[in-house]
MARTOR-807670 format. One record per residue: residue number from 1; residue in three letters; y negated, x, z negated of N, C-alpha, C in turn. Coordinates in steps of 0.1 Angstrom, whole numbers, plus 5000, padded with zeros to 4 digits. Layout:
REM residues N
PT pos code n_Y n_X n_Z ca_Y ca_X ca_Z c_Y c_X c_Z
PT NUM ala Y X Z Y X Z Y X Z
...
This chain:
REM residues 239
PT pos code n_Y n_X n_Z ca_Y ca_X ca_Z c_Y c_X c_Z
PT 1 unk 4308 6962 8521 4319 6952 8521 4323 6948 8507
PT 2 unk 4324 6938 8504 4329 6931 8494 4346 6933 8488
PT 3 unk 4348 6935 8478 4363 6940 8474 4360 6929 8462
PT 4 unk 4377 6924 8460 4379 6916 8453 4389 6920 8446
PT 5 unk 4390 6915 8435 4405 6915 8422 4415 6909 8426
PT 6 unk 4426 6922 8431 4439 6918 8437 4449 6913 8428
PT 7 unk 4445 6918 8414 4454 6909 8405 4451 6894 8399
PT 8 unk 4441 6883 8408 4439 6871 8407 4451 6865 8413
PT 9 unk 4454 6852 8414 4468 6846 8416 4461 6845 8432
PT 10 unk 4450 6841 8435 4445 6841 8448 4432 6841 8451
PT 11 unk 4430 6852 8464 4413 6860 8465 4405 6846 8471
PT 12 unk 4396 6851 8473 4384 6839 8479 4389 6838 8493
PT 13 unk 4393 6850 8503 4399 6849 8515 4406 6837 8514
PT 14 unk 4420 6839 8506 4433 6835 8508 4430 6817 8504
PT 15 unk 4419 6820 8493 4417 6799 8494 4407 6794 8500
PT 16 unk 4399 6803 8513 4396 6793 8522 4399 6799 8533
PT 17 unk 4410 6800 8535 4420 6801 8545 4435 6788 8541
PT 18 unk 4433 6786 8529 4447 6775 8524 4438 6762 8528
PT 19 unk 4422 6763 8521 4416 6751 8529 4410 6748 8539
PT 20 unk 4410 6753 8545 4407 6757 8559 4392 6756 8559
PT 21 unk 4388 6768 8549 4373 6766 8556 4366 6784 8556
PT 22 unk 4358 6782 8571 4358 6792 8576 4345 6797 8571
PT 23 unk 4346 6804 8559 4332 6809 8553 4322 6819 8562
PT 24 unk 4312 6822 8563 4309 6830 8567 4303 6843 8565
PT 25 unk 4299 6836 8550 4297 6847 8541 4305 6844 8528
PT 26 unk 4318 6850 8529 4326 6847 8517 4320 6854 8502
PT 27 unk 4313 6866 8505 4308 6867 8487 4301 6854 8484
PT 28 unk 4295 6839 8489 4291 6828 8485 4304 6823 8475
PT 29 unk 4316 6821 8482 4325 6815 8477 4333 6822 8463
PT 30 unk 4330 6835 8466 4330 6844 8454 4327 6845 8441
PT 31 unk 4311 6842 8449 4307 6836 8435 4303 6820 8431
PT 32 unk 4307 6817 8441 4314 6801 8431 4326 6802 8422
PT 33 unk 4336 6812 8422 4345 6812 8416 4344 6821 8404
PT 34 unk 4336 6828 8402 4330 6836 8393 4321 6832 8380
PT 35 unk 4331 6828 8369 4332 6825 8362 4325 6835 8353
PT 36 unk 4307 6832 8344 4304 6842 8335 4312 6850 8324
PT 37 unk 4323 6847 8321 4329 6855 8313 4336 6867 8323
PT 38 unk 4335 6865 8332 4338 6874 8338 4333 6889 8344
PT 39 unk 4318 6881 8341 4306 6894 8345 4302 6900 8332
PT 40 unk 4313 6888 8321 4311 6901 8308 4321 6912 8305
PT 41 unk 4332 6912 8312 4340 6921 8314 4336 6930 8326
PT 42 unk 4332 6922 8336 4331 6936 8350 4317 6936 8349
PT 43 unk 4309 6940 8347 4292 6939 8352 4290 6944 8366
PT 44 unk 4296 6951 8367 4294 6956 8382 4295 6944 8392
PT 45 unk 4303 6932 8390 4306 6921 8394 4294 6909 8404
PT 46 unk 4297 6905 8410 4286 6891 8419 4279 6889 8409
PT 47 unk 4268 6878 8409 4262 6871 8402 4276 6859 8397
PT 48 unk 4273 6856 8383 4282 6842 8378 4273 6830 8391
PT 49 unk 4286 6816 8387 4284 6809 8394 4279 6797 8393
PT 50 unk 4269 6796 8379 4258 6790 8377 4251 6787 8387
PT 51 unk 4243 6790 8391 4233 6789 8401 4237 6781 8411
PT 52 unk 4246 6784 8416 4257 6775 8425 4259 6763 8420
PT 53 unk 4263 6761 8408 4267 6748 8400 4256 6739 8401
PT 54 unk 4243 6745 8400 4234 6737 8400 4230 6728 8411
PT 55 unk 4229 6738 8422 4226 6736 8437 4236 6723 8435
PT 56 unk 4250 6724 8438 4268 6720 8442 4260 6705 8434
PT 57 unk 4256 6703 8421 4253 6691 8411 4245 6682 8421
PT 58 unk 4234 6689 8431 4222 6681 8439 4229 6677 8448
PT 59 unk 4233 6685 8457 4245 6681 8465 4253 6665 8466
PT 60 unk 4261 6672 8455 4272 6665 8454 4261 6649 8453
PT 61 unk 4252 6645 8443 4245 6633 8442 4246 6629 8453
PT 62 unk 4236 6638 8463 4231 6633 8476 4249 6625 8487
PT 63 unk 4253 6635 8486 4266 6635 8493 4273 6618 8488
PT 64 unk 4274 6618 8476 4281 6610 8470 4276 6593 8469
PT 65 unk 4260 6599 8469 4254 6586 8469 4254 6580 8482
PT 66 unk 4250 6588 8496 4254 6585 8507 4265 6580 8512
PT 67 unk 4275 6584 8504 4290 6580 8510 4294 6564 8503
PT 68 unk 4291 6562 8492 4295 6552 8483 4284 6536 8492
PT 69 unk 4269 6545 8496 4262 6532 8504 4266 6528 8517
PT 70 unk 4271 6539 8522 4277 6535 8540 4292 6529 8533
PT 71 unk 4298 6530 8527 4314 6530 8526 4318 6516 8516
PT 72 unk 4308 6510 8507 4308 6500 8503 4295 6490 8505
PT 73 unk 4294 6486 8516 4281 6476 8515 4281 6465 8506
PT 74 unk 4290 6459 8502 4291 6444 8493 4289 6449 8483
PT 75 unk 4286 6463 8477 4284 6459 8462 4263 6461 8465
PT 76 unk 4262 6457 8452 4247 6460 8452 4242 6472 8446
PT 77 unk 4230 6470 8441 4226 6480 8439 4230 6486 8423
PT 78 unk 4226 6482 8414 4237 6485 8403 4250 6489 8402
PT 79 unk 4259 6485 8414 4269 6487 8413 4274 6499 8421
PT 80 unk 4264 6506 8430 4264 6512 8437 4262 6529 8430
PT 81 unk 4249 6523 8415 4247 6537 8410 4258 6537 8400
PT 82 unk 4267 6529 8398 4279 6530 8384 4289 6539 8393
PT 83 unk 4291 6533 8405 4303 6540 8409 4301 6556 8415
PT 84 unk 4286 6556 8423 4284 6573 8421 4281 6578 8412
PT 85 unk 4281 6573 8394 4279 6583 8390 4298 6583 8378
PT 86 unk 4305 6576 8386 4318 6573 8383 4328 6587 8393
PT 87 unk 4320 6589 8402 4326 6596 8413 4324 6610 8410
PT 88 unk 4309 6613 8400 4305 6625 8400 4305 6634 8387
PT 89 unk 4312 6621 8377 4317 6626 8362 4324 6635 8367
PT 90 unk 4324 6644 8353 4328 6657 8352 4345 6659 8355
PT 91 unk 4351 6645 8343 4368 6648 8346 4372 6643 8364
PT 92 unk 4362 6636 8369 4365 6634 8383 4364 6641 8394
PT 93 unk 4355 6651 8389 4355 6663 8396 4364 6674 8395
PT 94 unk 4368 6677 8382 4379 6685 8378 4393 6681 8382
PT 95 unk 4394 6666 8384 4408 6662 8394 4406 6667 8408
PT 96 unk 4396 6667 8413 4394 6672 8425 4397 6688 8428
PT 97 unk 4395 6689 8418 4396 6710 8413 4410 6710 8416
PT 98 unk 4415 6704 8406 4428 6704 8407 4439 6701 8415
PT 99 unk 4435 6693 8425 4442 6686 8436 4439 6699 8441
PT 100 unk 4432 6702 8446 4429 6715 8458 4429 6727 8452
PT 101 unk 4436 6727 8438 4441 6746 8431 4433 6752 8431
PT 102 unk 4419 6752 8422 4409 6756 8428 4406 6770 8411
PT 103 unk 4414 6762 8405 4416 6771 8392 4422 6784 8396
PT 104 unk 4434 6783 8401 4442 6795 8404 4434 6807 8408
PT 105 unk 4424 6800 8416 4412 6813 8423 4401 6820 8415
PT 106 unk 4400 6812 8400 4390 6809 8396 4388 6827 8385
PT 107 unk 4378 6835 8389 4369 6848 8383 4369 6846 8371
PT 108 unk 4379 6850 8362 4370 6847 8347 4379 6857 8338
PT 109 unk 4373 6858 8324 4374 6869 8319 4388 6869 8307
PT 110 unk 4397 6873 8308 4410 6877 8301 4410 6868 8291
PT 111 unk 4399 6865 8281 4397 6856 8264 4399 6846 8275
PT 112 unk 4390 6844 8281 4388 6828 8287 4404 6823 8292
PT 113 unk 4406 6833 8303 4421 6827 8307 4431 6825 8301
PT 114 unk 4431 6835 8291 4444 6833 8279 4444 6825 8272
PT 115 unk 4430 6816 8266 4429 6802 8259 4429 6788 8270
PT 116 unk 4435 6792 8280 4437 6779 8294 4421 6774 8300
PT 117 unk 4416 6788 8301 4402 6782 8309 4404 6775 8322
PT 118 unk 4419 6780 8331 4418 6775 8347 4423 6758 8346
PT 119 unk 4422 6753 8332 4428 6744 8332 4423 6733 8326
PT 120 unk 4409 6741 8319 4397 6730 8312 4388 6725 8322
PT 121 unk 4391 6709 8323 4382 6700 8327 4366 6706 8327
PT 122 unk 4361 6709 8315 4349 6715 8317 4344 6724 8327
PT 123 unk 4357 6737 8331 4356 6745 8338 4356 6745 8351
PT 124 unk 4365 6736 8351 4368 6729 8368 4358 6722 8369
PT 125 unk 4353 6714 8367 4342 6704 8372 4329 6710 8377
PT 126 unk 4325 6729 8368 4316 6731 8372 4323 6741 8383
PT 127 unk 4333 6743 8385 4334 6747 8396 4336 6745 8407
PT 128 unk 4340 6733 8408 4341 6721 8422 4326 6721 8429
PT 129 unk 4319 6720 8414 4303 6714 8419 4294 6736 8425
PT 130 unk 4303 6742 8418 4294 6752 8426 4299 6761 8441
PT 131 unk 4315 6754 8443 4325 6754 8456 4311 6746 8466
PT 132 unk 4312 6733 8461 4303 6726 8472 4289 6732 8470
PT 133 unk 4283 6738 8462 4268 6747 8463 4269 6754 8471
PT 134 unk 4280 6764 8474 4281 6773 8484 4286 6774 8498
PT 135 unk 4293 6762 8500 4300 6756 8510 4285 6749 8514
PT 136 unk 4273 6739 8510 4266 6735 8515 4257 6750 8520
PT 137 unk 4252 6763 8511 4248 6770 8516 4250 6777 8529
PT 138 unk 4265 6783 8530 4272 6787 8542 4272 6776 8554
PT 139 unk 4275 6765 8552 4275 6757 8565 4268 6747 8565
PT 140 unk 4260 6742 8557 4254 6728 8561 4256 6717 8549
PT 141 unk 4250 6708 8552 4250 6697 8545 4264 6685 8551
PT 142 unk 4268 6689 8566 4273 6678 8575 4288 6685 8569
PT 143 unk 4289 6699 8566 4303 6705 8565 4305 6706 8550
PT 144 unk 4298 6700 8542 4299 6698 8523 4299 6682 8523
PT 145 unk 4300 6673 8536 4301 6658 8539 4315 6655 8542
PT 146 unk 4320 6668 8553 4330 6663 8562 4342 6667 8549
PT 147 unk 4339 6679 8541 4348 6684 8530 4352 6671 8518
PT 148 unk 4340 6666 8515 4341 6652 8504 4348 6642 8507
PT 149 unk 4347 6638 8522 4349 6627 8528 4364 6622 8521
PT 150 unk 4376 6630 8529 4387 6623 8525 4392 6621 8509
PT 151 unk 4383 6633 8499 4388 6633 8483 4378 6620 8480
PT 152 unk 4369 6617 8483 4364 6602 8481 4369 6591 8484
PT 153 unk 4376 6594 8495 4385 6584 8502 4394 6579 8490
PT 154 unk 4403 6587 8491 4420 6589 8487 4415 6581 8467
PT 155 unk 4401 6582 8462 4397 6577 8449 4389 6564 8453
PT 156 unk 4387 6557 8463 4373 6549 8458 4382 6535 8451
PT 157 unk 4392 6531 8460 4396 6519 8449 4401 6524 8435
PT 158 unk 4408 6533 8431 4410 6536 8419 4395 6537 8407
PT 159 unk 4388 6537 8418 4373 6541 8412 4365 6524 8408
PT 160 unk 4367 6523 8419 4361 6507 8417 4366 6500 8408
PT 161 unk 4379 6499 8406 4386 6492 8398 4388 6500 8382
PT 162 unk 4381 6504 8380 4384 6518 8363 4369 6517 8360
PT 163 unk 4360 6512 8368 4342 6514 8366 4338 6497 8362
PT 164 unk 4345 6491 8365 4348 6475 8363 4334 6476 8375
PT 165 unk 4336 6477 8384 4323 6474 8397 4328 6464 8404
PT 166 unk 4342 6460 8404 4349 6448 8413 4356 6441 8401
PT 167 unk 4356 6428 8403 4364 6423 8397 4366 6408 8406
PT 168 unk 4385 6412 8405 4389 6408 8415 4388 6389 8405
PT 169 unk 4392 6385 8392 4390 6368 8391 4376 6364 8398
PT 170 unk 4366 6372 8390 4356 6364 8397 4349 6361 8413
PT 171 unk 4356 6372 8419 4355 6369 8437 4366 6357 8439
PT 172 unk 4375 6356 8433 4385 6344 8436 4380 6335 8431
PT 173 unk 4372 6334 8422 4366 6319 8416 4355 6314 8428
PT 174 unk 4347 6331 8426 4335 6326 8437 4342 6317 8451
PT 175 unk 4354 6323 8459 4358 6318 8470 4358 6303 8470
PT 176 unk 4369 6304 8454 4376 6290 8452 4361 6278 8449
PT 177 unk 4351 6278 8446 4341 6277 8442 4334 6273 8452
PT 178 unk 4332 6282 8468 4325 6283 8479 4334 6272 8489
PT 179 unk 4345 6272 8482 4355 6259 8491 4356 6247 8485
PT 180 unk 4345 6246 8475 4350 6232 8470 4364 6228 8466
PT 181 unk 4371 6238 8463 4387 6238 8456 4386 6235 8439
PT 182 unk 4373 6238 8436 4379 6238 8419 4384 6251 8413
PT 183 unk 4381 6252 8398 4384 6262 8393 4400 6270 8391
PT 184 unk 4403 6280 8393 4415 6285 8394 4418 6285 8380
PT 185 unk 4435 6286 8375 4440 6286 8366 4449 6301 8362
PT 186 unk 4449 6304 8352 4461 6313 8355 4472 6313 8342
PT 187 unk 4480 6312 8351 4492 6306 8339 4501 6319 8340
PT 188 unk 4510 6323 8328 4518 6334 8327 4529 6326 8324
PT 189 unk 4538 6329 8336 4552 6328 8339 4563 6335 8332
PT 190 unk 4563 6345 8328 4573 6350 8321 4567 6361 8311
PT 191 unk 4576 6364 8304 4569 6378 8298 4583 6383 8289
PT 192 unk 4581 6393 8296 4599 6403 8294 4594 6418 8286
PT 193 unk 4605 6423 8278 4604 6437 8272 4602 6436 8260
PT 194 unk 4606 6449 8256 4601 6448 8239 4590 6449 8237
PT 195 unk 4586 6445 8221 4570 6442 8221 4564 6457 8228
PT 196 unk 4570 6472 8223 4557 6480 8224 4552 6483 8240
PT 197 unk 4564 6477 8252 4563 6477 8262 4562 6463 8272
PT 198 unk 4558 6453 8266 4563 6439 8270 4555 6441 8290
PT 199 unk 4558 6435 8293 4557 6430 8307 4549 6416 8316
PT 200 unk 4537 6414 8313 4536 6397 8316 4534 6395 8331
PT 201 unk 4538 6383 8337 4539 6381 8350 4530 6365 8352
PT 202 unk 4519 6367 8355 4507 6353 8357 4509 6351 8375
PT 203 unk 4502 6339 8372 4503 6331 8388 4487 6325 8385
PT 204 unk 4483 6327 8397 4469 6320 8398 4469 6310 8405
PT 205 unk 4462 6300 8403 4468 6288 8408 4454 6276 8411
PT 206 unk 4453 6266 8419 4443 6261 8416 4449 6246 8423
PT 207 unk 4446 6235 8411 4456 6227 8419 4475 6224 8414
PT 208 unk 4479 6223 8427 4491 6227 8428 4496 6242 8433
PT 209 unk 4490 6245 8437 4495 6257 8448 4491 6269 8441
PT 210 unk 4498 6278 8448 4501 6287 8438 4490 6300 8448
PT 211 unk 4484 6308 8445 4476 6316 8456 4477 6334 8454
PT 212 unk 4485 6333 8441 4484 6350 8439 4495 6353 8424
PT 213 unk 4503 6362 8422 4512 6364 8413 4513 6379 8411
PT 214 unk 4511 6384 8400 4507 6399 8391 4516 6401 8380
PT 215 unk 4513 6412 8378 4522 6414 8365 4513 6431 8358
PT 216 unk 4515 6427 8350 4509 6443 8343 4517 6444 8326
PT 217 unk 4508 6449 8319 4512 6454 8305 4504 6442 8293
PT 218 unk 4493 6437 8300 4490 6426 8293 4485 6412 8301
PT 219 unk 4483 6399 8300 4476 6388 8304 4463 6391 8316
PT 220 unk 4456 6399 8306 4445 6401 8312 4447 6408 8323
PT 221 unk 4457 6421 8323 4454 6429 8337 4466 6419 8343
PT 222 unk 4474 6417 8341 4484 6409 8351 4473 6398 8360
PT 223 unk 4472 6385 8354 4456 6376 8359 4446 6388 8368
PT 224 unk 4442 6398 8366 4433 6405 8375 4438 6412 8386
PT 225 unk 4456 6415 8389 4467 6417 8403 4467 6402 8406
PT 226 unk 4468 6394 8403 4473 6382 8407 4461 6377 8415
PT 227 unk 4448 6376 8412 4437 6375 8416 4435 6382 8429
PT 228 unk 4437 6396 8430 4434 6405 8432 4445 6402 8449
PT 229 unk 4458 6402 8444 4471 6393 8455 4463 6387 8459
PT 230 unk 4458 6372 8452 4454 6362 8461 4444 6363 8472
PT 231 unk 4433 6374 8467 4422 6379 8479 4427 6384 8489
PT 232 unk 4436 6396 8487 4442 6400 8500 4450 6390 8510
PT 233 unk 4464 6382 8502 4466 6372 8515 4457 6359 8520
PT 234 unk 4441 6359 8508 4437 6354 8521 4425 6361 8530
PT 235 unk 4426 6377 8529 4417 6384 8539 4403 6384 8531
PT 236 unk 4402 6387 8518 4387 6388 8511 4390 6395 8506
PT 237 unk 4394 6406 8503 4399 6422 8494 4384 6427 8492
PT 238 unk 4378 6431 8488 4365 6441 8492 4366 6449 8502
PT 239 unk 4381 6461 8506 4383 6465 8513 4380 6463 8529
């Protein structure tokens, strides 16, 4: 039987019991969290969680690249490999670490933790990717699918729109374009605040009529909500 370090803030039991996932062989998950500097202080210790990281890296591709082709069909193919490999960068994965406390769990050796290892992006990212190595090992490919699903969710427009893979003027031109309306305009209505914080507020417009109204920190991103407005009320979002 496997014995763990009761002085971690939380054993491998206790975080996949918080995440509800029912390991079967929890020394897997053990040593996903087992961090090499840790096996240079205990040797007696699991294997580090390399090996896992590796597997977790194929995975995650497969997983990611699947999810991004069933879940956005309108983009193409170029835009399909920006955004999974937007989804599978390192600090994106380490937000994911983070969202699910996955540092708190994390095997590593006294130097490491005392210089904020549970809290480097570097560290986290490979440990997300060797959580899902061993989570694909223990249960499947369908139960390292059904795990991704909603943290992919909860990111893909923040994702789409940070990878520049959508851009909301030029699907508004394209529409305006496809209706024989003529090219849209975008005029900025106001603009409030002091310079280091100013405020601009644009209207997209084509014509007389007004079709969408934004506001951001500069012209550009305000014009890209405004756009972005006008696709939703008229039912063309990407979404």
């Amino acid at each position: 039987m496997t014995t763990y370090d009761v002085s971690l803030p939380e054993t491998p039991a206790e975080l996949a019991g918080r995440l509800g996932l029912s390991f079967k062989n929890l020394s897997l998950l053990a040593r996903a969290l087992t961090h090499r500097s840790y096996i240079n202080e205990n040797p007696s210790a699991l294997e580090d969680n390399e090996r896992l990281e590796f597997l977790g890296d194929a995975v995650l591709d497969f997983i990611v690249g699947a999810w991004v082709y069933q879940h956005c069909p309108e983009l193409p193919e170029g835009d399909l490999t920006r955004m999974r490999s937007a989804l599978v960068r390192n600090e994106q994965l380490a937000e994911f670490a983070r969202r699910l406390g996955l540092g708190q769990a994390m095997r590593m050796g006294r130097g490491e933790a005392a210089s904020g290892g549970r809290g480097r992006d570097g560290l986290l990212g490979s440990l997300f990717e060797a959580v899902i190595g061993a989570l694909y090992l223990d249960q499947g490919l369908s139960a390292a699918q059904d795990f991704m699903e909603p943290l992919l969710e909860s990111v893909r427009d923040r994702v789409i729109l940070r990878a520049e893979i959508y851009d909301p003027k030029s699907r508004f031109q394209e529409w305006a374009q496809s209706e024989k309306l003529g090219t849209p305009k975008y005029v900025t209505v106001s603009s409030n605040g002091p310079d280091h914080a100013r405020i601009f507020e644009v209207e997209v417009r084509i014509k007389d009529q007004t079709y969408g109204v934004g506001s951001g920190p500069s012209k550009q991103v305000a014009a890209q909500v405004a756009a972005q407005t006008a696709l939703e009320t008229l039912g063309l979002s990407y979404k």
